[in-house]
N, C-alpha and C positions, 0 to 999 in steps of 0.2 A: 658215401654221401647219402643214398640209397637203400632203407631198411625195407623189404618187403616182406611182409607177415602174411601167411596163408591158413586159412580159418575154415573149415567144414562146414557144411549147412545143409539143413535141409534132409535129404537123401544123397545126394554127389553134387552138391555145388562147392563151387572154391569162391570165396571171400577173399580180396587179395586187400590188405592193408599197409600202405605205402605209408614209413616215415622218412622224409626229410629231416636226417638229423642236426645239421647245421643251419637250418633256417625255420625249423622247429616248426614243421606242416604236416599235418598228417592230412592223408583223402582215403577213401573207402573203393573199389572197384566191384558195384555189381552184389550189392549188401540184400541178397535175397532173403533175410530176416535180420532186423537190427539186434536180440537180444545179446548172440555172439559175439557182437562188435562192441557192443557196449561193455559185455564182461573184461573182454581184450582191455579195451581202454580205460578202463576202473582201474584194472591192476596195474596196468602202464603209466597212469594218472597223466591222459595224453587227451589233448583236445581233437574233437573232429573238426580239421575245417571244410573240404572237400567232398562230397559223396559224385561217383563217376558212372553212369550208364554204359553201356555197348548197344542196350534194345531192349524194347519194352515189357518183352515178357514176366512175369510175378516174382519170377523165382529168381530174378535178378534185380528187381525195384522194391521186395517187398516192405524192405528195413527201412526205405528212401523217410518216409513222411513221419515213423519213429526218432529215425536218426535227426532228423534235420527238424523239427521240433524238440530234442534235447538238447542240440550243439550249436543250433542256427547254419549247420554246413550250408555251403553253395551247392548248389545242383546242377549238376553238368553231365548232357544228353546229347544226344541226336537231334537236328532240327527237324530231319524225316520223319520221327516219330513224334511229335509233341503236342499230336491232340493225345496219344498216347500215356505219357509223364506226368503227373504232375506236379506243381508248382516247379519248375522250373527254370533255374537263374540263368544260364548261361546255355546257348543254343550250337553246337558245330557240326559242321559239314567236311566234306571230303577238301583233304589239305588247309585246313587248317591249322593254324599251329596256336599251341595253348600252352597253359603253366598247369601244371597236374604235382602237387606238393611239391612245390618251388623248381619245378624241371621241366624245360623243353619240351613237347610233346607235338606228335604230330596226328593228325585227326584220319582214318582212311575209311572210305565207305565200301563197307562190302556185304551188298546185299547178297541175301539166299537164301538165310534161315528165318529172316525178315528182310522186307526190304527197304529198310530203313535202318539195319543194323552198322554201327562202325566199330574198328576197334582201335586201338588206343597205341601208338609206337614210342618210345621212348629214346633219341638216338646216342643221347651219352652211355646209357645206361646196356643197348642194345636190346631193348626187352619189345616185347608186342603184348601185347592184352587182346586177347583173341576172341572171346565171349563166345559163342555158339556158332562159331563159324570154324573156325580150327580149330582142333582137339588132338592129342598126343595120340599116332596113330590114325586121327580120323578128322572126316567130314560133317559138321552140320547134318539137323535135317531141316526138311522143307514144310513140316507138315503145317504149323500153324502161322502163317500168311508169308511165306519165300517162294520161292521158283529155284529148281534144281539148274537152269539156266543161268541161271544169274550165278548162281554160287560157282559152278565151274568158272564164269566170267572174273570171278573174284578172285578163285586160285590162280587163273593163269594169267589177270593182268596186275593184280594190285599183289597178292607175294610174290612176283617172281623178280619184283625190286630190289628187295632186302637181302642182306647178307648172307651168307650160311650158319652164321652162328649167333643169329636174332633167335631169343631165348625165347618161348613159347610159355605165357601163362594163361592158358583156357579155363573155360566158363566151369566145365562139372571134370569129374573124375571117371574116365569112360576107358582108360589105356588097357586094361586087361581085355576087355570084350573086343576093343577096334582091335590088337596085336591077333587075336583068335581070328577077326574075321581077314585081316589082311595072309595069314595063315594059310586059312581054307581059300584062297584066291591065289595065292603063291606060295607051297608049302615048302619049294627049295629055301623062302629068302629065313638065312642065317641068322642074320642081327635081329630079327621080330624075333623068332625063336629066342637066341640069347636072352631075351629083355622078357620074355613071356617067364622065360625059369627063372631070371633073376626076381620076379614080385611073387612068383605063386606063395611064396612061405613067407617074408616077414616085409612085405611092401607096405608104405603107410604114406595115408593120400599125400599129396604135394613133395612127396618125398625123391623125384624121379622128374629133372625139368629138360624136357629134350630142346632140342635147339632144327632150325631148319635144313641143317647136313644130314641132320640123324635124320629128321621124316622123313625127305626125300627117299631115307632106304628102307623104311617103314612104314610108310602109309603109301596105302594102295590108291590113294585118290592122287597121289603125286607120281608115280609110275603107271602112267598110260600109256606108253611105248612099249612094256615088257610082253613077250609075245607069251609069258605062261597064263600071265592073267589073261590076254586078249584069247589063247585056244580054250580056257578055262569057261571062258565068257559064251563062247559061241559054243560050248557041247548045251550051252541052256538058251542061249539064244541062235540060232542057225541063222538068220538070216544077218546075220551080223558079215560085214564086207569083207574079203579078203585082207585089206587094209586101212581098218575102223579108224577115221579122226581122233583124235584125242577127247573130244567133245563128247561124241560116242560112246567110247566107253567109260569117260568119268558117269556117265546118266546111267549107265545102264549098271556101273558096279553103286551109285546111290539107289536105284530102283531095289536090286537085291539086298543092301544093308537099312532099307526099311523093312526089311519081312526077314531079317537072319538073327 
């Protein structure tokens, strides 16, 4: 029912372009330049009706005010950010439920990397739209207006809902670097390894869509119980407890993968 098209931008953004093909809706996810999109839809000869925010940042809005001045899309954001957006149709918050190209959609707020940011759940479909907040193998950053607080707040209250096999479509293409640094923090875990050698030779972006079973055993911001990253932690942090909170060491493994 469910067509989702994935489009490169920029330097490593994903462009996620959702057709509804039986009720003939197309929406946009996160159109950090409209030319892309527009080429897609020329050759598709598909209308835009939708363009979809997760959060304010440029490189996710850039296309908004091209697109929606060639197609008249609605524009559908966050209401945390909306001196942020502009022109903006349609305003949603945490738990809301919407129509995003004619499907169920449910709104989740999870600040970190802003805090204002939400992402986007799909339950027929089982998909998440994740935007800068969860990435294949990784976490968010905080630098321009989040709190590394929040963001753990948001991995451990609002993922730890969903399925294990909610399909992950994040904001940029970052899986080679997160898999390295999840590595240098636990070099025993297997399946990072496996996944590392399977893109080094012919990986091609969106090509690789993990789901929430697989991160758990691959992303290191989701194993904060494992005691090789927590000894790993504390040969750089010593003063780290005996036995660090979870909390704890999610901050302190985001502190090191802003500088690695």
């Amino acid at each position: 029912m469910i067509e989702i098209n994935i489009i490169s931008a920029l330097s490593d953004n994903y462009i996620y372009l959702l057709r509804n093909i039986e009720k003939n809706i197309t929406a946009v996810v996160d159109p950090g330049e409209s030319k892309p999109v527009e080429q897609f839809l020329n050759d598709k000869g598909w209308h835009l009706d939708e363009i979809v925010n997760t959060h304010h940042h440029h490189d996710h809005t850039g296309g908004n005010g091209q697109l929606k001045e060639i197609y008249g899309s609605k524009l559908i954001a966050p209401i945390y950010e909306k001196e942020k957006i502009s022109n903006l149709d349609v305003f949603v918050s945490d738990n809301d439920v919407i129509s995003i190209a004619g499907l169920e959609t449910k709104v989740i707020h999870t600040p970190g990397h802003t805090l204002g940011h939400v992402c986007f759940y799909i339950p027929r479909e089982n998909i998440l739209f994740s935007g800068d907040t969860l990435f294949n193998a990784g976490a968010g950053n905080c630098h321009n207006g989040g709190h590394p607080e929040q963001l753990y707040e948001t991995f451990f209250k609002q993922f730890k809902n969903l399925s294990n096999n909610t399909l992950i479509y994040p904001g940029h293409d970052y899986l080679e670097n997160n898999l390295k640094f999840t590595l240098d923090r636990e070099p025993t875990n297997i399946q990072a390894q496996e996944l590392l050698n399977s893109i080094k030779n012919n990986f091609k972006p969106g090509s690789i869509i993990t789901n929430l079973e697989i991160e758990n055993n691959i992303n290191t911001f989701f194993r904060l119980s494992n005691t090789i990253i927590i000894d790993k932690l504390r040969e750089e942090f010593p003063e780290l407890p005996s036995k660090p909170s979870q909390k704890e060491v999610f901050l302190l493994l985001r502190q090191l993968r802003n500088k690695w």
